[in-house]
ZAMI-470705 format. One record per residue (C-alpha): residue in one letter; y, x, z. Coordinates in pm, whole numbers, plus 50000, padded with zeros to 5 digits. Each point is the difference from the previous one (the first is absolute). Example, Ala and Ser with C-alpha at 12.3 -4.5 7.8 and 13.67 -1.06 7.14 Angstrom:
<pts>
A495505123050780
S503445013749934
</pts>
This chain:
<pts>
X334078951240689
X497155014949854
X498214994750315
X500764959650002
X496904981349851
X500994965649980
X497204971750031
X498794979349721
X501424960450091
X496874984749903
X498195023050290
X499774979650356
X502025020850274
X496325005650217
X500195024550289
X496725002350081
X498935007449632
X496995030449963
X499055000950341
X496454987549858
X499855022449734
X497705030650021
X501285034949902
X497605029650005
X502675022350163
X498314984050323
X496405005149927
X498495022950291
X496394992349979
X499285024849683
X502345030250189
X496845018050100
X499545001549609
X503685011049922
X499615036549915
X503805005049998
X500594980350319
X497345022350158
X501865029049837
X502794993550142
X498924991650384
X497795031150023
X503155023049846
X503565005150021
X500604979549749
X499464967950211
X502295016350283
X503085005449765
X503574988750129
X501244964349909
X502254997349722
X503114992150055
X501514984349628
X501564969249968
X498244971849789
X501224975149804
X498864965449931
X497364995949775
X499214968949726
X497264998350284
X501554988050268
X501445022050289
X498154994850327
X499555035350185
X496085010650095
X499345017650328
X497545032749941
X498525023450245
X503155022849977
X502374970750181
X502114992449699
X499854968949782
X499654998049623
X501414971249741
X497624978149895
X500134970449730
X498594964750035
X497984991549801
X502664975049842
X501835030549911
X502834987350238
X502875023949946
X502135009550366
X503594984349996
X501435035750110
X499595036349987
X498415021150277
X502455019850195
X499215022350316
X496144983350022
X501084965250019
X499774970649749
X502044975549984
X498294963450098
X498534980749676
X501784969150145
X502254988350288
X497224983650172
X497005019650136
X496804983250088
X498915001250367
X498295034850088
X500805014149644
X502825025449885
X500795017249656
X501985027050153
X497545021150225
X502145033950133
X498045035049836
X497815009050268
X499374967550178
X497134980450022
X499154961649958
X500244983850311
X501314963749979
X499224994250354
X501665027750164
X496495010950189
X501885036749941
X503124992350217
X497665008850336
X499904974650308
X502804977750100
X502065012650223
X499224991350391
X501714967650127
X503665005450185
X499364998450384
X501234974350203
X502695009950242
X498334994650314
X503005009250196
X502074963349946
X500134974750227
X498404973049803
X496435021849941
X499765011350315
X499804963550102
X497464990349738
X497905022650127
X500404995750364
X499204958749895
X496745010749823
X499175021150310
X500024968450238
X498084979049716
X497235029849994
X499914996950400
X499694960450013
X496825006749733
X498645022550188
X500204982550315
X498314967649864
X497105024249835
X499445011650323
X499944965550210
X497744992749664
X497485029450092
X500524989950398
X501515031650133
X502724975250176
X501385028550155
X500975016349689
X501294971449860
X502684991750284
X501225038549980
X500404991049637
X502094971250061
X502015018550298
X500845026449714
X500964973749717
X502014984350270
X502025034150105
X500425008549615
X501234965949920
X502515002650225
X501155040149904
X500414974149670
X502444978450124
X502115023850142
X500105022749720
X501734971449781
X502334989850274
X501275037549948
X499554998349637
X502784965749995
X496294978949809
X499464982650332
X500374966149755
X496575014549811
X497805002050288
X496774987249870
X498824971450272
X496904997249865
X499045034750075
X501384991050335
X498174970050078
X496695016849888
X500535030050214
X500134975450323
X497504975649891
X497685029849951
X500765014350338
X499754967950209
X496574992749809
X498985036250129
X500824991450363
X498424971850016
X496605017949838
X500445019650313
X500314979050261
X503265009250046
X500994963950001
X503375005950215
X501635023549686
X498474978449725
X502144966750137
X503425021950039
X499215011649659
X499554961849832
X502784993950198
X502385024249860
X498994986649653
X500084961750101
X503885002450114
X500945016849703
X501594975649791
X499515021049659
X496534997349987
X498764970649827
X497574977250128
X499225022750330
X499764970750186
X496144996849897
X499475032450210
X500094978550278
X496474991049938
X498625036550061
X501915003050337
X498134965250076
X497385015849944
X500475032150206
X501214973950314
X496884982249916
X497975030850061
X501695009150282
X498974969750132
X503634986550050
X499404961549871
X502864987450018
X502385022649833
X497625001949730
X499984962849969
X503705003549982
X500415027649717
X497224980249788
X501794972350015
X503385016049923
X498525015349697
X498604964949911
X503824990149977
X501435028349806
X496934994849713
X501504972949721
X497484973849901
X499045017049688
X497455022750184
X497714973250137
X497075025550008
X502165022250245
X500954967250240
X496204987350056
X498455037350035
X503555004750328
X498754965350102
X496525009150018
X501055026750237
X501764979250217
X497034980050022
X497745031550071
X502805008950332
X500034969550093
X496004997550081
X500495032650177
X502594983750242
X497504971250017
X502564973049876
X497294983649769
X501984971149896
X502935021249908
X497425021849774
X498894969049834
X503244989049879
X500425028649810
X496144995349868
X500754963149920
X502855005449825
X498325035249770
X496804978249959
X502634972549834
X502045023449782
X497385029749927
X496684996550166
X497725028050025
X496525010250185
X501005023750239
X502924971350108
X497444974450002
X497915019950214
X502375007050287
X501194961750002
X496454993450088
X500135023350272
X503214988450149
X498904967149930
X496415007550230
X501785016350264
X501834969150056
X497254978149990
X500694974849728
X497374993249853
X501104974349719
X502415028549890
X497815021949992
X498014981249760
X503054993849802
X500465036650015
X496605005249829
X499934980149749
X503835017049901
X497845033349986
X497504989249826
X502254990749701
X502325027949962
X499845011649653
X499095037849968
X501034997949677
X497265022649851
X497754991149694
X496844984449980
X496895029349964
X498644983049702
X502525018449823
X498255032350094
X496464982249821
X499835022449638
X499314971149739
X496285015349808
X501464993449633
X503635018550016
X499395042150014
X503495003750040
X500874979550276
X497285013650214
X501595030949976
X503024984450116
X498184987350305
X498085025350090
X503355021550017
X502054975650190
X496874989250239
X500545028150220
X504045007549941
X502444999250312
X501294965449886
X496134987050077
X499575022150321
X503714982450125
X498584965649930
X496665006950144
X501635013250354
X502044970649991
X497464975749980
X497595019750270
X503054999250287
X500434962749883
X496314997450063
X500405018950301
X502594974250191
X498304971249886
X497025011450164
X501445016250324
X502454961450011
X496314977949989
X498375023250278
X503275000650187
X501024959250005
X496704987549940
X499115002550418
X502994980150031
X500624975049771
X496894979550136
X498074995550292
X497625025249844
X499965029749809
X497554981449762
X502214975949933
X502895016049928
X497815025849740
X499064969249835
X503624989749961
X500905035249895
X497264996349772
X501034966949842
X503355014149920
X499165035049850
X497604975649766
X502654988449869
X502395026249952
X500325026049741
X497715024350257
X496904976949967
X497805031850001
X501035005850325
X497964967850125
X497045017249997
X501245029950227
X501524979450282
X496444983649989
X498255034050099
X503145012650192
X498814967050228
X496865008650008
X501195034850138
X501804980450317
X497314982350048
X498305037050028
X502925015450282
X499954964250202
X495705012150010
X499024968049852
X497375013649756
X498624966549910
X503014982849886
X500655036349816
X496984996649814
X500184962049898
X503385007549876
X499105030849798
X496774982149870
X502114973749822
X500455024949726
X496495003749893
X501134972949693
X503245018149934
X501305024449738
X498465032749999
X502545020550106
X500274974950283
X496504997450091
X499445039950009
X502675003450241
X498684970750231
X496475012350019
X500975037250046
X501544985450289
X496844977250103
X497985037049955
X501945017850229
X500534972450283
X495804998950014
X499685035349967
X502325001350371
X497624974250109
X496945019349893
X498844976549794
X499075024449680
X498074973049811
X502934977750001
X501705029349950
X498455013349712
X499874966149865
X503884995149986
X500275034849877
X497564988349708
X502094972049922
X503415020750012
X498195027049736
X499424964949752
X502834990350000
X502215031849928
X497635029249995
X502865020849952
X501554990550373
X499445033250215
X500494983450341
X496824982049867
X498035031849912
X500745017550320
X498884968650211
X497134996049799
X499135040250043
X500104996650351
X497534974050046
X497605022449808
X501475026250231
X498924985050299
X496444997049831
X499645035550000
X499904998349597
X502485027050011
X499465013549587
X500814956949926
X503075001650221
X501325033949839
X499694980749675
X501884968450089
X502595022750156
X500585021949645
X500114968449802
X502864989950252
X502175034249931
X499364994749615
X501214967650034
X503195011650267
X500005033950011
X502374996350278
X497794981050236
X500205018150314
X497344979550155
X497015004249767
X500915039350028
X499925000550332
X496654985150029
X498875022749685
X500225031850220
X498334981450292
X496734993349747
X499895033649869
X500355010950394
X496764979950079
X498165013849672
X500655034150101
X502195010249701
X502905014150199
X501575018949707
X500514964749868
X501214984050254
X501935024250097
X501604996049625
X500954961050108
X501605013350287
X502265023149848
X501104975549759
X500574973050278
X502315029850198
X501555002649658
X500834962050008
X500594994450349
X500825030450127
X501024987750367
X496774982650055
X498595008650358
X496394985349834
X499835025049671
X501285032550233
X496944990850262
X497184996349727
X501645033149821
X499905020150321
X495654985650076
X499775007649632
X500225033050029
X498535005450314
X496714986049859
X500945026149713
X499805030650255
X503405003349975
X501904999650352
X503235014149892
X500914972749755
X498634973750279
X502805012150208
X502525001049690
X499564963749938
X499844991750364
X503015018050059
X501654979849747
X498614971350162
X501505007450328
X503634997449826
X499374969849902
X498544980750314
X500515030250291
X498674981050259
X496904991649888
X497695017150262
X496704997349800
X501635020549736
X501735022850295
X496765006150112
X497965007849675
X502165026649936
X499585014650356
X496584997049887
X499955016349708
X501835028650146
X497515000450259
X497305002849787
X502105030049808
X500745019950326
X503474993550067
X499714988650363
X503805001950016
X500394971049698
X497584983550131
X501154993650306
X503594993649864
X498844966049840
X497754994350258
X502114999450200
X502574976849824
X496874975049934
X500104997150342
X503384992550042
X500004974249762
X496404982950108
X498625013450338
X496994978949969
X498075019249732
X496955012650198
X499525029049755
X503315012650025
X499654998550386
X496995021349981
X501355024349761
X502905004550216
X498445001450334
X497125031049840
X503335015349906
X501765001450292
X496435013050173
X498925028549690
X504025009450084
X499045001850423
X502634974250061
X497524975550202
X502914980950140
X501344989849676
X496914986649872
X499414974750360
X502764979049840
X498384996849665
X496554988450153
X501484982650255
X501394978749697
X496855002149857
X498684984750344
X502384971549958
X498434989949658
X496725000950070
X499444992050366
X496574998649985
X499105032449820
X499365026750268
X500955028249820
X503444998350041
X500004995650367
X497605031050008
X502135024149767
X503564987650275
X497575009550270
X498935034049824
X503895008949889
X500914992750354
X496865027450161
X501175025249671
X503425002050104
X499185009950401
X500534961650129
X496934993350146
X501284975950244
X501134975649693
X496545006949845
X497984994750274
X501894963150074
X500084991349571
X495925010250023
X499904975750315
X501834972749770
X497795006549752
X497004995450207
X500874967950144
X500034986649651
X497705011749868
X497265007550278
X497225008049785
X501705028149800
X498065033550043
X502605025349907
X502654983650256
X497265003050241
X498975037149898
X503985010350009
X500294983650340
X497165020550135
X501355027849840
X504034996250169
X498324988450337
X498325033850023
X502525021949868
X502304982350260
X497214997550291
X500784963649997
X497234981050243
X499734972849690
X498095023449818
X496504990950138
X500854957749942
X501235011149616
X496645021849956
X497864971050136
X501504972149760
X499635026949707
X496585003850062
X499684956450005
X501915002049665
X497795022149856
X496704988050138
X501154963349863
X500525017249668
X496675017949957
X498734964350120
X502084986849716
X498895023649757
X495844997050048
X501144962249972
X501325002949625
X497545028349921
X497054977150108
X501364973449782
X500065021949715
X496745012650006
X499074962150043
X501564989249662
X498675035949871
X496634986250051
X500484961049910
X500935023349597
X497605018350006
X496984970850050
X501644982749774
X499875026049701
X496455004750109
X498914979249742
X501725011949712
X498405037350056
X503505017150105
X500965010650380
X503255005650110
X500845020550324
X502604990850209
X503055021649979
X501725006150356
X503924993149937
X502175014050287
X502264985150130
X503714999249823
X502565015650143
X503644993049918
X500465034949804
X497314989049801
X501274966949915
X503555000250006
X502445002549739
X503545016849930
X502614984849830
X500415029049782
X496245010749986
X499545038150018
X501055029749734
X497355022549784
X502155028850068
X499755000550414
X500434981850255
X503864986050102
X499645016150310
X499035034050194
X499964983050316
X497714969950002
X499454969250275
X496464991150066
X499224969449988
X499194976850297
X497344973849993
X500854966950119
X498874978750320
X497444978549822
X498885034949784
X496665015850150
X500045032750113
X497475027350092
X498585001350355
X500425036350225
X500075017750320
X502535009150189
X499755036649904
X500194991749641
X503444985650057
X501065030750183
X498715026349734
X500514980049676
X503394989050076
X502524999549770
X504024995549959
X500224964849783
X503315018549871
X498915035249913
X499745016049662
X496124992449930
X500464961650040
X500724974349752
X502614977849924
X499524963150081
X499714981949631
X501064960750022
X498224972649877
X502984986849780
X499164989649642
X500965019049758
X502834977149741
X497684997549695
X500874993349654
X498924967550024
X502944991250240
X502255018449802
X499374981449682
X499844965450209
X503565004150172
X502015019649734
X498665001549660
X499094959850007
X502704988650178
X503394978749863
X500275023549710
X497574979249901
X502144972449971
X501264992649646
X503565002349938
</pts>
């Protein structure tokens, strides 16, 4: 007993007693200092065995002290709590029967304080499932079909339909591996029907997404006849639809309206949107009054625009025109059930809620309402233009009616727009002047109103070429909303057409700032920069147009002469290229790129599109000539007759043509056929010398007896010309002399300068003009003058010695007297046309 210390009564029985309290056993922060402690650790002495004695309790308490060496020595509280037993083998016995949580007074010699068991190591791994039982090896062959079915709608989601229906297919094979398995099992009372139904739905849905409309209807079918499936009736509805887009009307009339029976009256929504489909085949058999039963009797229960709008159809292809004003006037006051926009108006004295506003101006809920309201807008307008023809003896009329009503309906700001979207009928019926009375009523209207009007006003007098009115109207547009574009543009292009090109540029910027998506005033941007000679710029509009509309036939041209200007041929025939994808039988373009090639070298390319320019417009006297030099520089003279022969059949009265037939004829050996074509051309055109000189020529290689009657008249011809000549030259030097008495007085002569006379190489022009870098050709055509042309007098023997082939290699090409298209055409037919218009 001597070990027993008993405790005082009037002590409280605390266990957590001293565990405040300091004791400066536990001081470590003067160690360093410790001469014995550093004794010890730097000799043997701190190295020494544990001991291994027993200890008794102490009047100090009896709680064991961990040291470096692992054991644990008895220390007292400082209460002086005395231990309620003796120490035997290293362990105490507890101070009391009830330990607090993470705390024990019996700690095992050795051990160390750990009252979450971190020391124990990880937890053992989990106990595998037994994958080899019936019931997991269904659980996962059910999550299998599940994964499939996802991943077949993700892929119908990303549109690789293809994917989607192998998908299905799989989930469908699976599904059934399923079913079997727990018929084998004896669980064929847990097959889960809902995985079933959504494994067929899935697949049928696929089918159909195919076109595979045969396998999509056996499918619905399976699930429609399968009593266990709840509510599959309302699958009827999708194979209406597939028999609907098969075309076959009258089963799908029959499967909408079986589904219309199986659907309880508690899903109203579901009843009108099946009867608005029956209404919709109905108007594609044509049985109108059938289609507006079931429109009557949706715009009764649950009206709605796009219901309204196809009554009024049905209702105008019919030809009742009280209904369809009855119609109307039911469209015009369906509820869209959307909120008034002065909700979206930020009050100026509340912070907070213009936050608010500002972050739910712009939200999805305010894009939804503001689509709804635009297609409402949208049918309204399309229903006035459609019935207002037809409600009254005029199209005025009925506006005005149509007008009357919208006034005073919810949509009265859509008066205003059926006003101008008159005035635009008036504009495709070509009466201009009841267009512009009609559009000058809104001189005294709103702004926004008044802006639109006289944009329109601008661009009707513009057409007409009146550019004061024009600019006028434009003026007036600018007033009253300077921030309209449509205005800006008009008003640039009346300053455009003054040749104030730096003042149209300007009014053309301040219509990007203002829309940087106007199309028009970017267009017609590059075209000013084009006429100041800043092609860099202009060719910067360009590429942003391309980048905007990048199918535009317009932008590709003005890219392509862009960078011809710029020296640059190979991106000319990059663009045109392009350009050719997108309109390929455009035979201008077809035969700029020949062309271009031509003017590179490549004879072969060149003649390729050429070639199909032809083809596509065998009237282009350029291309003719290009073709028929071709087929000559290449010695194939009878390919090029049929060329000029066409060329003949243009231009009748142009003698060229006739004599290059009549040359290709004597080049390819047929002097028979050139002899007779020189004979044709002779008779008309009698007075022509070089018919004349080539029939002298064929007579005597032939020894023809004509050839003294064709010298004869050739010496008339010419003697008439040199007649002809001393005529004009004598009237010169007449007017020569009337200048230079007259400038007598002021102290200047002139002399008179002796002009001779054109011929048509010197005056005409080629379509294409002519190439720094050579000439198109090696082998050129001369040039033959025409009958009313003079033409230098000599003998006989000069024709014999100074002869020469019209179609050998020293002669020139004939050069046509076709205008060139200038950029004033250019801008007057495609950059001012009905882009113009504003929207």
């Amino acid at each position: 007993m001597e070990n027993v210390h008993p405790v005082p009564e009037e002590e409280e029985d605390d266990l957590y007693t001293g565990y405040n309290d300091y004791n400066p056993t536990f001081d470590s922060e003067d160690l360093h200092n410790d001469v014995d402690f550093q004794q010890a650790v730097r000799t043997s002495h701190g190295r020494r065995p544990p001991m291994t004695a027993k200890y008794l309790g102490t009047a100090i308490g009896g709680r064991p002290i961990g040291t470096a060496y692992g054991s644990r020595m008895p220390v007292g509280t400082a209460m002086g709590r005395p231990m309620t037993g003796a120490v035997q083998d290293g362990a105490a016995r507890p101070m009391t029967a009830v330990r607090a949580a993470g705390y024990s007074s019996s700690i095992a010699r050795g051990s160390v304080f750990d009252p979450l068991g971190q020391s124990k190591g990880p937890a053992p791994p989990l106990e595998t499932k037994n994958e080899d039982t019936p019931e997991e090896k269904i659980k996962i062959l059910e999550k299998k079909v599940n994964d499939l079915i996802e991943e077949s709608c993700l892929a119908h989601a990303r549109g690789d339909l293809q994917l989607s229906l192998e998908k299905a297919k799989e989930a469908g094979r699976k599904e059934r591996a399923l079913v079997r398995q727990r018929e084998q099992t004896g669980t064929a009372d847990h097959i889960n029907l809902d995985l079933t139904f959504s494994v067929l739905f899935n697949l049928a849905n696929q089918y159909a997404n195919n076109d595979m409309y045969t396998e999509a209807v056996n499918t619905y079918q399976v699930i429609v006849k399968n009593k266990m499936f709840n509510n599959a009736g309302r699958l009827k509805v999708n194979m209406a639809n597939i028999y609907f887009k098969q075309k076959n009307y009258t089963k799908a009339i029959k499967f909408y309206r079986m589904a219309l029976d199986q659907i309880s009256n508690a899903h109203n929504a579901m009843s009108i949107k099946i009867m608005q489909n029956i209404g919709v085949v109905f108007i594609h058999m044509g049985q109108y009054s059938d289609a507006i039963t079931s429109f009557e009797y949706i715009m009764s229960e649950s009206p709605n625009i796009k219901t309204g709008f196809n009554l009024i159809l049905c209702y105008y292809a019919i030809g009742d025109r009280e209904s369809m004003k009855k119609a109307f006037q039911k469209l015009i006051c369906v509820p869209l059930g959307i909120d008034d926009d002065d909700k979206y108006i930020p009050p100026n004295d509340d912070p907070h809620a213009n936050m608010v506003i500002e972050a739910i101006k712009n939200d999805k809920l305010h894009q939804m309402e503001s689509e709804r309201k635009a297609l409402a807008e949208k049918y309204i307008m399309t229903s006035a233009k459609l019935i207002a023809p037809a409600i009254e003896s005029s199209f005025a009329a009925g506006f005005d009616w149509c007008v009357d009503m919208v006034k005073g309906s919810q949509y009265v700001e859509l008066a205003n727009d059926l006003e101008i979207n008159k005035a635009i009928t008036y504009l495709r019926q070509r009466d201009f002047k009841q267009a512009v009375e009609t559009l000058k009523m809104f001189e005294k209207k709103d702004s926004r109103v008044k802006s639109a009007a006289a944009t329109n006003l601008s661009f009707l007098y513009f057409l007409e070429k009146d550019f004061d009115q024009a600019d006028r109207y434009a003026e007036l547009a600018m007033s009253a909303d300077h921030y309209n574009p449509a205005a800006l543009v008009n008003k640039g292009n009346t300053e455009f057409v003054k040749e104030d090109y730096e003042k149209a540029a300007e009014f053309y910027k301040e219509a990007l700032r203002n829309d940087s998506s106007c199309t028009e005033a970017l267009y017609n941007l590059g075209l000013t920069y084009k006429r100041l000679g800043r092609l860099e710029e202009a060719l910067d509009c360009f590429l942003k147009l391309h980048a905007i509309l990048r199918n535009s036939a317009q932008v590709m041209y003005q890219l392509a002469n862009l960078y011809e200007m710029l020296e640059d041929p190979h991106q000319a025939i990059e663009w045109l290229m392009q350009l050719t994808s997108v309109t390929p039988t455009d035979a201008q373009v077809l035969a700029k790129l020949g062309d271009l090639y031509d003017n590179e070298g490549d004879k072969s390319q060149a003649f390729q599109y050429y070639y199909e320019s032809y083809r596509y417009f065998p009237s282009n006297i350029s291309v003719i000539e290009w073709l028929g030099a071709y087929y000559i520089d290449t010695q194939f003279c009878e390919k090029a007759i049929q060329y000029f022969e066409r060329a003949t059949l243009i231009q009748p009265t142009q003698v060229n043509w006739q004599l290059m037939v009549a040359s290709c004829y004597r080049r390819s050996g047929n002097y028979q056929k050139a002899l007779e074509t020189y004979k044709d051309i002779h008779r008309k055109f009698p007075e022509n010398v070089e018919c004349l000189r080539f029939l002298v020529r064929l007579c005597t290689d032939m020894g023809l007896k004509e050839v003294q009657d064709y010298a004869t008249k050739l010496k008339k011809v010419e003697k008439m010309k040199e007649i002809r000549e001393q005529r004009m030259r004598s009237g010169r030097d007449s007017s020569a002399r009337g200048r230079r008495e007259g400038s007598a007085g002021s102290g200047s002569s002139s002399s008179p300068i002796n002009t001779p006379p054109l011929r048509a190489s010197d005056s005409g022009q080629s379509n294409h003009g002519t190439s720094a870098k050579g000439e198109r050709l090696s082998v050129k055509l001369k040039t033959l003058p025409g009958s009313n042309e003079p033409y230098e007098a000599s003998t006989q023997q000069e024709i014999d010695a100074s002869y020469v082939d019209p179609l050998g290699p020293q002669m020139q090409r004939p050069k046509t007297a076709a205008r060139k298209r200038t950029e004033e055409d250019e801008f007057a037919d495609e950059e001012l046309g009905d882009d113009l218009l504003p929207e």
